[in-house]
N, C-alpha and C positions, 0 to 999 in steps of 0.2 A: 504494500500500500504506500503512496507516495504521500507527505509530510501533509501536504494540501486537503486530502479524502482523510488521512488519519483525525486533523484537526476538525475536521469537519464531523467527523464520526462520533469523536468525541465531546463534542457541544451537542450535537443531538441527542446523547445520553446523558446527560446534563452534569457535566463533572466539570469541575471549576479550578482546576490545575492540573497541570501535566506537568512532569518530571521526568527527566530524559539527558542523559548523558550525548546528545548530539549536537555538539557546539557549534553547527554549520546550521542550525535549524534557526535563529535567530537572523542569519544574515539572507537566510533562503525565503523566509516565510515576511509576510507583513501581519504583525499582531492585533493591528488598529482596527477598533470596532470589532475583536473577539469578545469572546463572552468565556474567555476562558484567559488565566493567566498560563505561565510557564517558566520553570524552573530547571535550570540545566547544572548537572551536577557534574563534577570533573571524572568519575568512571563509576563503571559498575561493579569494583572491586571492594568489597567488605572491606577490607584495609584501608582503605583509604577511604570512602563515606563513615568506618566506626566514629571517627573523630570529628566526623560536620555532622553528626544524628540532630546535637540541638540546632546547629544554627539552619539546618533543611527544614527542619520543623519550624521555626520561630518564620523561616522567607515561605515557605507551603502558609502560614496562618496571616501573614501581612500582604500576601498577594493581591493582585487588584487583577481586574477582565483587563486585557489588553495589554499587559504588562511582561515583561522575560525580567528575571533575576539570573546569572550568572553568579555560582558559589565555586571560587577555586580554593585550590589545596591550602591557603593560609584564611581559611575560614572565611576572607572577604567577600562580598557578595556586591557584585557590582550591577548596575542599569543596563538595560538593553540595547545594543548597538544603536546608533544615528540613521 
């Protein structure tokens, strides 16, 4: 499924953040006027998410529709590309 149909899939079941270690998906997609926020995480590897559990959780609970958060490996959580 391409990133487009997935978001798409996903607002029609009415889930209100996505979280996804694909850090091309911010610069591929346009978020504006989602109904869904999104949350990219820097891998899928237990090792390295054990130590952002709180701050994923705290950017998953602040999230807004239309919004990407970017959380890298020094906890930072930075704004979604320009």
């Amino acid at each position: 499924m391409q990133d487009g149909a997935l978001l798409d899939a996903i607002e029609a079941q009415g889930w209100t953040v996505l979280v996804t270690c694909d850090r091309n998906m911010p610069f591929q997609q346009s978020f504006a006027g989602r109904s869904i926020a999104v949350v990219v995480v820097p891998r899928q590897r237990l090792q390295i998410l054990a130590p952002l559990v709180d701050q994923i959780a705290m950017t998953i609970r602040d999230a807004r529709p239309g919004e990407v958060k970017i959380i890298d490996r020094t906890d930072a959580v930075g704004p979604s590309p320009a």
